[in-house]
matplotlib code that plots the C-alpha trace (Angstrom):
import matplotlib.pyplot as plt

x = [-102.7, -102.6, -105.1, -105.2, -105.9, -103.0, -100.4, -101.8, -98.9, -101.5, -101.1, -101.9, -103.4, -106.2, -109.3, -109.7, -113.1, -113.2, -114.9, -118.8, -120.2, -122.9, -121.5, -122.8, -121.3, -117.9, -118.2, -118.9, -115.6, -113.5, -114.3, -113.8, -110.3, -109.2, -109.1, -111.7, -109.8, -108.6, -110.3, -110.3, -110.1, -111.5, -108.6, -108.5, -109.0, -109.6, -108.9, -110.7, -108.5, -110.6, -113.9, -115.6, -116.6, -120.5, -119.5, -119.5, -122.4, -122.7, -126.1, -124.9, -127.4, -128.2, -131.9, -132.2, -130.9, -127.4, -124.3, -122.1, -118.6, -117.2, -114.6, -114.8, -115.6, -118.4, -119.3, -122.8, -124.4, -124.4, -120.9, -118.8, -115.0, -114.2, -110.7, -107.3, -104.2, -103.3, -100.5, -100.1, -97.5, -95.2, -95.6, -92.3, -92.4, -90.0, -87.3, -88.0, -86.7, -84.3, -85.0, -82.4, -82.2, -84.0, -82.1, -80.6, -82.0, -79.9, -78.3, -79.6, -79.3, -81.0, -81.6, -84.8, -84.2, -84.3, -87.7, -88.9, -86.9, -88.2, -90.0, -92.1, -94.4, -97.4, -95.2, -92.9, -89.6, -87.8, -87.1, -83.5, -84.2, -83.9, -80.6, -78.7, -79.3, -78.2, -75.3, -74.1, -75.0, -73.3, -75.6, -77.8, -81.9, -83.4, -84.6, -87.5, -88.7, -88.7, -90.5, -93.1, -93.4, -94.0, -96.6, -98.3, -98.3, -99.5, -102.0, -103.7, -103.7, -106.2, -108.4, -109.0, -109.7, -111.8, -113.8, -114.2, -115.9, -117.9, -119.2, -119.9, -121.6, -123.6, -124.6, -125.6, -127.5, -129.7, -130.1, -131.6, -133.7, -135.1, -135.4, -137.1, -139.8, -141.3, -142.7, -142.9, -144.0, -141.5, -143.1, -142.6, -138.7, -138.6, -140.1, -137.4, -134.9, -136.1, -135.2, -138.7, -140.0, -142.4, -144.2, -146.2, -148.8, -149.0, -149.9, -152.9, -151.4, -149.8, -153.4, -155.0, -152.6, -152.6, -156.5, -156.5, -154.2, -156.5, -159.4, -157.6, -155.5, -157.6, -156.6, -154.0, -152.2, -152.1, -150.3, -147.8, -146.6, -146.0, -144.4, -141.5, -140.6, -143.1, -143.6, -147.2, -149.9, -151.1, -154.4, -155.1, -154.2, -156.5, -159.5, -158.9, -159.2, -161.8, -163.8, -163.7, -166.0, -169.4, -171.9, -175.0, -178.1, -178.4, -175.7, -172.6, -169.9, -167.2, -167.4, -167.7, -164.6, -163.3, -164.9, -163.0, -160.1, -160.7, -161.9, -158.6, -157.3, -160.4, -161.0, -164.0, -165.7, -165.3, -166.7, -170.3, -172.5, -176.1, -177.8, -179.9, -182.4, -183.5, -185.5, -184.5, -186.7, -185.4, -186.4, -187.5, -185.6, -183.8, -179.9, -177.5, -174.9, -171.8, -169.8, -172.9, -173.6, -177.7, -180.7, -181.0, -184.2, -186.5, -187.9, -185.3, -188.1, -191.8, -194.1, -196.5, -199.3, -202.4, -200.3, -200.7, -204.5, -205.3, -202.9, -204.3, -204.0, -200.8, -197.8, -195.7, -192.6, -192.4, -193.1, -190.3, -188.5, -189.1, -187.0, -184.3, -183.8, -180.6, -179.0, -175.8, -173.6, -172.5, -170.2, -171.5, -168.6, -166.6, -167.3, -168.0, -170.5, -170.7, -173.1, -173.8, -176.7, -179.4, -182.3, -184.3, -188.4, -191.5, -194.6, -194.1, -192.1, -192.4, -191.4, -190.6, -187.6, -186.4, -186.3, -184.2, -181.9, -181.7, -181.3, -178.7, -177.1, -176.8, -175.4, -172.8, -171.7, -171.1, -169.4, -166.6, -166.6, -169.1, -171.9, -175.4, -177.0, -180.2, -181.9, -183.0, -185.6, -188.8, -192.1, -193.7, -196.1, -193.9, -190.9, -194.0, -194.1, -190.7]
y = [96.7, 93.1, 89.9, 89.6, 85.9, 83.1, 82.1, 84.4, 86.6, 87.8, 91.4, 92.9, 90.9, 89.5, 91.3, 91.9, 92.2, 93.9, 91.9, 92.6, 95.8, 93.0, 91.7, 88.2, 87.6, 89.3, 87.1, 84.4, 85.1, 85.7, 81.7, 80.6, 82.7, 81.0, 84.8, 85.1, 87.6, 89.5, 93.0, 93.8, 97.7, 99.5, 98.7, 94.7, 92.7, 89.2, 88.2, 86.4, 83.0, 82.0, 82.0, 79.2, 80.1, 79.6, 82.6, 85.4, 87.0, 86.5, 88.3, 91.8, 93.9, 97.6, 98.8, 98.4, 94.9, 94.7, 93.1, 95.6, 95.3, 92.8, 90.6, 92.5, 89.8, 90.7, 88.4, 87.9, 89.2, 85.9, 84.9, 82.7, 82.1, 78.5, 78.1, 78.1, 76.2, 76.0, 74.7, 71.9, 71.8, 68.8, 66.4, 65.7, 62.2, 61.0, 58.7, 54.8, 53.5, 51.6, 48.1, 45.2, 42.4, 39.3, 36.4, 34.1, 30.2, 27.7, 25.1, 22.1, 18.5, 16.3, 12.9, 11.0, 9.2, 12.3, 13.3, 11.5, 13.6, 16.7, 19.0, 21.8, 24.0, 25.6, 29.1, 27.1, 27.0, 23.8, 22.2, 21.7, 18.1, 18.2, 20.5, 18.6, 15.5, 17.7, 19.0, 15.3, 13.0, 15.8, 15.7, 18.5, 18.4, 20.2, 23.5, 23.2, 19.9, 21.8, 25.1, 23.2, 20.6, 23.7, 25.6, 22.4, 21.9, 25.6, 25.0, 22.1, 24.2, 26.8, 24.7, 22.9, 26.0, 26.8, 24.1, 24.4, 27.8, 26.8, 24.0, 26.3, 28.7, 25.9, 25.1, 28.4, 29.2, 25.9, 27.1, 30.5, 29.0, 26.5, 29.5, 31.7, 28.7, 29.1, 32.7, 32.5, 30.0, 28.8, 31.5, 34.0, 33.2, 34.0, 36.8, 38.0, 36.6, 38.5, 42.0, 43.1, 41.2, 40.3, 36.2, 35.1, 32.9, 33.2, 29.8, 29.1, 29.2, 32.7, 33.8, 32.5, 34.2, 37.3, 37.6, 36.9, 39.7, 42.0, 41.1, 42.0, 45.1, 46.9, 48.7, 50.6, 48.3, 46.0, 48.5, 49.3, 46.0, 45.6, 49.0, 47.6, 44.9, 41.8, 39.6, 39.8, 39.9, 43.4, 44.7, 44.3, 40.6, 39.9, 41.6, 39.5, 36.2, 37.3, 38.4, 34.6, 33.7, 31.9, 34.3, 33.0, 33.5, 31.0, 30.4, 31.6, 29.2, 30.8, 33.6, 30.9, 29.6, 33.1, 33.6, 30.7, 32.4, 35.6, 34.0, 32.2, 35.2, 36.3, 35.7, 34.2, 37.3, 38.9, 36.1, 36.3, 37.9, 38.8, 37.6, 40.2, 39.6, 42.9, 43.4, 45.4, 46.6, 46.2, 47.6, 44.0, 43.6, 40.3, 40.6, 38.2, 37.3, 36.4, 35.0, 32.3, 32.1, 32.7, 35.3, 36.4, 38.5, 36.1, 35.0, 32.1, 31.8, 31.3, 33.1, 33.0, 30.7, 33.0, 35.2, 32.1, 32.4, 35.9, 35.3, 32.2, 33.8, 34.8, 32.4, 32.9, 31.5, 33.8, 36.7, 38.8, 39.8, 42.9, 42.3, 41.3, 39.2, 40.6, 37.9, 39.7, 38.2, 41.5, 41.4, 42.4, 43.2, 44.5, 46.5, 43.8, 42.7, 40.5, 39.1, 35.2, 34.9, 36.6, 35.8, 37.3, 37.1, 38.8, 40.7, 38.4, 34.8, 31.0, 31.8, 27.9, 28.1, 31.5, 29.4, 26.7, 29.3, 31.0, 27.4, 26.5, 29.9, 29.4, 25.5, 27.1, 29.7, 27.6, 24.9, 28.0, 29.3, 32.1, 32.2, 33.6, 35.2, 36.7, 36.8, 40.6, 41.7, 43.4, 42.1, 42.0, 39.4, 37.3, 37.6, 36.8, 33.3, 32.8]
z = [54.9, 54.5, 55.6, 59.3, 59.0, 60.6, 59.0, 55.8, 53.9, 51.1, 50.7, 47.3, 44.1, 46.2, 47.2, 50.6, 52.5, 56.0, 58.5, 59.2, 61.3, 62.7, 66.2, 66.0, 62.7, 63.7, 66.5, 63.9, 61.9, 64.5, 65.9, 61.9, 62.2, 66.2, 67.3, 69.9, 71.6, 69.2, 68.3, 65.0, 63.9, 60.9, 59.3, 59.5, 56.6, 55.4, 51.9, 49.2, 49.7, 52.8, 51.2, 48.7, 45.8, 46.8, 49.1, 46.5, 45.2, 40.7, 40.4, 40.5, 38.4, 37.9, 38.0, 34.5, 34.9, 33.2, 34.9, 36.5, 38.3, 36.1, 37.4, 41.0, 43.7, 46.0, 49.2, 50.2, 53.1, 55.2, 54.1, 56.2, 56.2, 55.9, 54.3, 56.5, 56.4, 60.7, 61.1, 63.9, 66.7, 66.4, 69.5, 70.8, 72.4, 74.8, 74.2, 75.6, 78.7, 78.8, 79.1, 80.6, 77.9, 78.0, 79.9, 77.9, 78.2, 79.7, 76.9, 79.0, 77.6, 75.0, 76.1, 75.4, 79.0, 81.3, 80.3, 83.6, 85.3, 84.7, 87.1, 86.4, 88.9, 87.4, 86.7, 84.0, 86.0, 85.8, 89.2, 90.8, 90.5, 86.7, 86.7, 88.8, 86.7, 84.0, 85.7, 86.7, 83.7, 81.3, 78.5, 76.6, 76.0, 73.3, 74.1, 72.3, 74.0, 77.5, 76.2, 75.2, 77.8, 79.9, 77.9, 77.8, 81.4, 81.6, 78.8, 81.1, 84.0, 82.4, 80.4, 84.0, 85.9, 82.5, 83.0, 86.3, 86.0, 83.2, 85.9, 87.9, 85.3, 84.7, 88.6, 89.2, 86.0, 86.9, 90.7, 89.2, 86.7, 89.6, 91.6, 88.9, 88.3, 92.0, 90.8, 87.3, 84.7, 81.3, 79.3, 81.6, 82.1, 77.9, 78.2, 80.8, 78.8, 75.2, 75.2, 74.0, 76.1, 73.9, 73.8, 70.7, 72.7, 76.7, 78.6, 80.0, 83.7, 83.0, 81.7, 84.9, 86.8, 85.0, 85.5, 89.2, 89.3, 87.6, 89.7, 92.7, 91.6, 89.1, 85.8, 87.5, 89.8, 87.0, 84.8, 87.6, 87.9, 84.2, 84.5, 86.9, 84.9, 85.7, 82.9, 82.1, 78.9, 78.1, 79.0, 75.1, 75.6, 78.3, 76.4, 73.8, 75.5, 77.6, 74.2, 73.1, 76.3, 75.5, 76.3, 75.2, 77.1, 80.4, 82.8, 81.6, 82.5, 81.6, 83.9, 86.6, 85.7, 86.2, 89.2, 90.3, 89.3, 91.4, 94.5, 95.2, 96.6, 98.4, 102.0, 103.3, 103.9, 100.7, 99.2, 100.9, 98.6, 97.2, 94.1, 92.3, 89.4, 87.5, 83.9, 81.4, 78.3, 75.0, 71.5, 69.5, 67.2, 65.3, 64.3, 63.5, 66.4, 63.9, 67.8, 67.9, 64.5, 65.4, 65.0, 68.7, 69.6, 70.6, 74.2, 75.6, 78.5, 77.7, 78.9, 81.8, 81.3, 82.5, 79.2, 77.1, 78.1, 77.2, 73.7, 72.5, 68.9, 68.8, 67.9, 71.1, 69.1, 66.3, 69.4, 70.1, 73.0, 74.7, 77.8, 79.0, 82.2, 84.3, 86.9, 89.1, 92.1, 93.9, 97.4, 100.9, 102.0, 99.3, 96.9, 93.9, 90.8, 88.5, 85.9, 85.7, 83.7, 81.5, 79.4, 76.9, 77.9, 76.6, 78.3, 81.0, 82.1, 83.5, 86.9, 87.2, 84.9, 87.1, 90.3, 88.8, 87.5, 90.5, 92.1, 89.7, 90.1, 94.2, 93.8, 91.3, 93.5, 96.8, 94.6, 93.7, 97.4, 97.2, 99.7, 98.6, 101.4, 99.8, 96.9, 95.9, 93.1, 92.5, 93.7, 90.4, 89.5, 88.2, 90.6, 93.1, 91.8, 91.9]

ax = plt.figure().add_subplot(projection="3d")
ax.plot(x, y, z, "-o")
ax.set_aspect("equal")
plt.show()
């Protein structure tokens, strides 16, 4: 009985262990050993040589806790054989072809004069021309002076075509770039060229296009095209310029200016719309805007005079606001909204300073390209003197 182990001549002086009753870890030796397809039988062993030392169990104990089997190696229950010495196949190679030897070069003649002479196509070969002038003037040129009057001939040859490609390179690099300028603006092009993609500050053109995009795909078209590959600010981005808007109360020109922006790519139609004017009550209140810098919570429109009347006692400046007056451009014929203006008012309002907002608001609007048809809002007593 011996270890059944490759190559292994160990048969006494080294403990053997017989391989494991568990299939997976037989399987598990047997792939360590390279004899998947060999069965071993109950009396197969493996000795101690093709195990680490980490392998075999030094916490053998009795129940009373003393040491016991001295000197007897034990494996562990999860142990592994690692160590064996395979020995490799040599790789015969085969022997070299034969090769024929290199020609030897012609001893041609030394003479300053026949330089003139010589003739050399693009491949290096000297011309007939040159050896028959050899062959009748008798003389011998350097071997040296020939070699390298070729490999500089050759030398030009490639640095031209070189040059001609980079030329080239260069044509067609500017043709794409001219090209690439027709869609996208300079920032854009980076942005292509960066492998993040990533830009520090977008232009103001590639904003304006970005929004008008926006406006006319929505949150999801929007992300589709950045998914494919189209160089464009984040939805994060475009928040955060559109956060820095002045929207104090009155006409807010800003949104104008983006309304602008969206109606380039509207058609005439879609830009006929209907300007609505609706109050909304507010719990008064004072806070400090830290975007304007202000209080905000008092009336921006005074109120009504026959108010004035009945509250000749009551400071209408220090009064605060309990509304809030709405002004919205929606579409007729699209589905589309939009708020242009607001105010704060109190129990009631001047309805001479509504009409020239809602006068202002109209002039702005047809100055942009979008038609107000009607004006919509509640007959209250105030809306009835507007």
């Amino acid at each position: 009985m011996g270890c059944s182990a490759i190559g292994c001549t160990v048969r006494i002086g080294v403990p053997l262990f017989s391989t494991p009753n568990n299939r997976s870890r037989r399987k598990l030796w047997l792939l360590k050993m390279k004899r998947c397809r060999w069965t071993p039988n109950a009396n197969s062993r493996l000795c101690a040589n093709h195990f680490t030392q980490d392998q075999f169990r030094t916490d053998l104990r009795d129940k009373q806790g003393r040491l016991y089997k001295a000197g007897r190696k034990t494996l562990k229950s999860n142990a592994v054989p690692t160590v064996f010495h395979f020995s490799k196949e040599p790789v015969h190679r085969k022997p070299p072809m034969a090769r024929p030897p290199p020609p030897s070069p012609p001893h041609l003649p030394n003479h300053a004069c026949l330089q003139s002479a010589v003739n050399i196509d693009i491949n290096g070969n000297v011309g007939e021309r040159f050896l028959e002038k050899v062959v009748d003037e008798g003389l011998v040129l350097d071997q040296n002076k020939v070699s390298n009057a070729c490999q500089t001939d050759e030398n030009s040859d490639s640095l031209r075509a070189m040059r001609l490609r980079i030329t080239q390179l260069e044509v067609e690099a500017k043709q794409l770039k001219n090209a690439l300028s027709l869609v996208f603006n300079e920032d854009q092009i980076k942005a292509m060229s960066r492998k993040s993609g990533r830009v520090r500050e977008w232009s103001n053109g590639t904003m304006k296009k970005a929004l008008q995009l926006y406006f006319s795909c929505g949150t999801t078209g929007y992300e589709t095209l950045r998914d494919q590959g189209q160089p464009l600010p984040s939805l994060t981005t475009l928040k955060e310029k559109t956060s820095l808007l002045n929207f104090e109360p009155g006409l807010l020109d800003d949104v104008f200016h983006l309304m602008a922006t969206k109606g380039e790519k509207m058609t005439a139609p879609e830009r006929e719309c209907v300007l609505m004017l609706d109050e909304m009550a507010i719990k008064p209140k004072i806070k400090f805007d830290p975007a304007q810098q202000s209080f905000i919570g008092f009336p921006t429109i005074a109120i009504s005079t026959a108010s004035q009347k009945r509250k000749k006692d009551q400071n209408t400046k220090d009064a605060l606001a309990t509304h809030v007056l709405v002004f919205m451009i929606a579409g007729i014929t699209t589905r589309w909204k939009q708020i242009v203006a607001y105010e704060y008012t109190g129990s009631s309002f001047e309805s001479k300073h509504v009409a020239n907002i809602i006068k202002n608001i109209i002039e702005r609007s047809e100055r942009i390209g979008f038609i107000i048809r009607s004006v919509v809002m509640v007959m209250g007593p105030c809306n009835q003197g507007v």
